[in-house]
C-alpha positions as CSV (number, residue, x, y, z in Angstrom):
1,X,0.0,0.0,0.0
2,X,2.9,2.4,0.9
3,X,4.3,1.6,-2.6
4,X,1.1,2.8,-4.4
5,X,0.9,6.0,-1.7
6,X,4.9,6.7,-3.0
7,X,3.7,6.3,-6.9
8,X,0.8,9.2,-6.7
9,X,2.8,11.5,-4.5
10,X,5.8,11.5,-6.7
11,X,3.1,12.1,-9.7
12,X,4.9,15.7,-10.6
13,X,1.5,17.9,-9.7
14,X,1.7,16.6,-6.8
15,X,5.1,16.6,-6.1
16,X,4.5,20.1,-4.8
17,X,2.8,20.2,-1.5
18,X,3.1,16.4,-0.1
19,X,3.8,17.6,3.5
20,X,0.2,18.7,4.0
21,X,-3.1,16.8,4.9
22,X,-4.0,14.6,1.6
23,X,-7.7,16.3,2.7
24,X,-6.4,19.8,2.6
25,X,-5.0,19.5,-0.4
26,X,-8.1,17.4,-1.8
27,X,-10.2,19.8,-0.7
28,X,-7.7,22.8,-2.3
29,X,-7.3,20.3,-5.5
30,X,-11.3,20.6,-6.2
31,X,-11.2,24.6,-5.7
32,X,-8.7,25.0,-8.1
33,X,-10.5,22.2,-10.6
34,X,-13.4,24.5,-10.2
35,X,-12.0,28.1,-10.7
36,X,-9.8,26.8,-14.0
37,X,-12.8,25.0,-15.6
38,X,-15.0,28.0,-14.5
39,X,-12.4,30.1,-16.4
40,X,-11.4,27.8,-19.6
41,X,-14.6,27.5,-20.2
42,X,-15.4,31.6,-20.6
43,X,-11.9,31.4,-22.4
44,X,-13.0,29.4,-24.5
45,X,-16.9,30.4,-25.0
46,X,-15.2,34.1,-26.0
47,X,-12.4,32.1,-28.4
48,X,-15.2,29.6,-30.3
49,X,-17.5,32.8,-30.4
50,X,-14.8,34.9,-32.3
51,X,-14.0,31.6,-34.7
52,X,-17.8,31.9,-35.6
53,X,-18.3,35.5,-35.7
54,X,-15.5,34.8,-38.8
55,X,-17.6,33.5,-40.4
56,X,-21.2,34.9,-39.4
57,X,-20.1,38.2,-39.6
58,X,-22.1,40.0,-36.4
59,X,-21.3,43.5,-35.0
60,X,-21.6,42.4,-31.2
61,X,-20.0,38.8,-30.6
62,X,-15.8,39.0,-30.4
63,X,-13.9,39.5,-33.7
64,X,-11.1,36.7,-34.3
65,X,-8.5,39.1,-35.1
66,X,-8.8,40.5,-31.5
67,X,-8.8,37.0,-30.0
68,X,-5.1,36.1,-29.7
69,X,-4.7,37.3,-26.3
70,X,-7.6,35.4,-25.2
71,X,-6.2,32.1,-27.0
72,X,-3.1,32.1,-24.7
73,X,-5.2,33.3,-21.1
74,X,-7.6,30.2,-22.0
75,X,-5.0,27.7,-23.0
76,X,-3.0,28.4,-19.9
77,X,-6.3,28.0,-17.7
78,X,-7.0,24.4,-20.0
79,X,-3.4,23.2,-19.3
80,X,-4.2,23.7,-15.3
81,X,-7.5,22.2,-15.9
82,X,-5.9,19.4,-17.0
83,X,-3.4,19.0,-14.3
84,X,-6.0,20.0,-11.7
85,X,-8.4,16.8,-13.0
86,X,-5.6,14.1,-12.4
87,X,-4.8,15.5,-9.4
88,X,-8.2,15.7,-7.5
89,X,-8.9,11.8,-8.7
90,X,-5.7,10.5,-7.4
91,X,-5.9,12.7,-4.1
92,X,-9.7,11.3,-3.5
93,X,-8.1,7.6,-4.3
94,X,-5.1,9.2,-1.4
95,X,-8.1,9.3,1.1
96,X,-9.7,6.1,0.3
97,X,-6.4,4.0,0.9
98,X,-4.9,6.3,3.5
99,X,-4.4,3.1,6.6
100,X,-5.3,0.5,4.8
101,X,-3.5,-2.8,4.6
102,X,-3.7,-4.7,1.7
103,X,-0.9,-7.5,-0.3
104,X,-0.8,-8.8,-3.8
105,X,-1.6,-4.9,-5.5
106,X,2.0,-5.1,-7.3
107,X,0.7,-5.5,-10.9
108,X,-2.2,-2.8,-10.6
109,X,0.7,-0.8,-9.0
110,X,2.8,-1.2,-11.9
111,X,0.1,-0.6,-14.2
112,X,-0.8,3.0,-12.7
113,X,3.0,3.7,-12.6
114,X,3.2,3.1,-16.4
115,X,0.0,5.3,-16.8
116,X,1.4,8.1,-14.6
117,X,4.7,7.9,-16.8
118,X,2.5,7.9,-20.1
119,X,1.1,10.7,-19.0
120,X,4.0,12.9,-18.5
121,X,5.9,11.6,-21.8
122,X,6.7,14.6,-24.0
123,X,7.1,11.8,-27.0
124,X,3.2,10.9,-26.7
125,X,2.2,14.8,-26.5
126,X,4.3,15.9,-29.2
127,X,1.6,16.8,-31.7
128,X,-0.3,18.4,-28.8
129,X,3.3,20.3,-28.0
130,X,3.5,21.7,-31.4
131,X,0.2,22.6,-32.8
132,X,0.5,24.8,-29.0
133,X,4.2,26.2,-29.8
134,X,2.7,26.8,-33.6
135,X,-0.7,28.8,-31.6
136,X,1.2,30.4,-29.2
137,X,3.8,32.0,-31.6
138,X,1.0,32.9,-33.3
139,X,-1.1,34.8,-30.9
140,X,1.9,36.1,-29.5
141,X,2.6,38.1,-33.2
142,X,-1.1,38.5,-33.4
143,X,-0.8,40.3,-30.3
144,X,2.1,42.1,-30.6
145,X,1.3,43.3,-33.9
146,X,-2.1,44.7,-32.6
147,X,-4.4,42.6,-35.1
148,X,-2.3,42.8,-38.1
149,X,-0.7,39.5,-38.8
150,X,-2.3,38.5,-42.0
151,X,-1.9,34.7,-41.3
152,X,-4.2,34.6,-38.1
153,X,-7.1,33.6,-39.6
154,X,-5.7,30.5,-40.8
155,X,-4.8,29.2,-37.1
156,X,-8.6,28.6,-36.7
157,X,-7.8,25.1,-37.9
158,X,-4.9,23.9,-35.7
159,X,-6.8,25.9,-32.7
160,X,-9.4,23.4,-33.3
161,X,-7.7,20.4,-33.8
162,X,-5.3,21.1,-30.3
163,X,-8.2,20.8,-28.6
164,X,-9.4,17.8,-30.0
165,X,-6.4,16.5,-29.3
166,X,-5.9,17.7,-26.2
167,X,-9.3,16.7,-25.1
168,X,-9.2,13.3,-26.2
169,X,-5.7,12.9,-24.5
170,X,-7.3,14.2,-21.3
171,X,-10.1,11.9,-21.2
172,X,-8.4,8.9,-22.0
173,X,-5.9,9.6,-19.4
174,X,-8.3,10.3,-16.8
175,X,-10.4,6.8,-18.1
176,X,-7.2,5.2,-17.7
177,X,-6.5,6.7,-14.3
178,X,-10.2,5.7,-12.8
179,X,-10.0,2.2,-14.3
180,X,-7.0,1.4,-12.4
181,X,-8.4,2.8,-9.3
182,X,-11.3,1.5,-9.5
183,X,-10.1,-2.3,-9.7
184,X,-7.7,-1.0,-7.0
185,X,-10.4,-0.5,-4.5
186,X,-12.8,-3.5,-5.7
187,X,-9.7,-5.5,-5.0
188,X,-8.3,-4.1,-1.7
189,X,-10.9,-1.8,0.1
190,X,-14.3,-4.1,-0.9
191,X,-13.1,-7.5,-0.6
């Protein structure tokens, strides 16, 4: 059980504040989950309203050429989001097996040590790495140009298709993540 306990806290979110209460920082984990989806989300409403107001054409929804600025506040709140998800399910699973006892857990420990590790490879993120690099250099000249780089309106496409990515990397990790910590408990905390 102490093995598994070592495997989450050395997860590199959580890395950061192991010496407190596994509640306290459950409890901080869920705030923070709240706030940046809260705030991606209103990111991201005002970036998918200014990709359609391209194309519609309307005087009061957001203009696209003005969104760059907004692209890099809502993809720094989605990367959070992220990090906060994964860290709020593996804190709640902290709680559940917090004094417990249990033997014969080294496979699923090995298996939620290679899903930890998969999610922190660069490798398998490197399309997500560079469609972001390719966005952010982007909105950065967008930004710094005020509205005047002529190729902004043809990042609409790899805006899209990083967050399909990204969200279909998240959700598999986090399906991976509850799988293994679901048999976890069936096998050690309800038999």
């Amino acid at each position: 059980m102490l093995e598994r306990i070592d495997i989450i806290n050395n997860f590199n979110p959580l890395k950061g504040d192991s010496d407190a209460d596994t509640f306290v920082r459950y409890r901080k984990s869920k705030w923070l989950l709240l706030a940046n989806g809260v705030l991606a989300g209103i990111c991201f409403l005002f970036v998918f309203l200014a990709i359609i107001n391209e194309y519609l054409g309307l005087e009061h929804l957001p203009k696209w050429s003005k969104s760059g600025g907004m692209f890099l506040i809502s993809f720094s709140f989605f990367i959070n989001l992220q990090s906060e998800i994964y860290k709020t399910l593996l804190l709640q699973h902290l709680i559940r097996i917090e004094n417990k006892n249990s033997s014969q857990i080294e496979e699923i420990n090995s298996k939620l040590e290679a899903i930890l590790r998969n999610m922190t490879n660069a490798k398998k993120g490197l399309p997500i790495i560079l469609l972001a690099i390719l966005l952010i250099i982007g909105s950065v000249i967008q930004v710094l140009s005020e509205g005047g780089f002529q190729y902004w309106n043809y990042f609409i496409l790899p805006l899209i298709l990083l967050l399909l990515l990204s969200i279909y990397r998240t959700f598999s990790n986090y399906k991976a993540l509850k799988e293994n910590i679901t048999a976890f408990e069936n096998q050690t905390l309800y038999t």
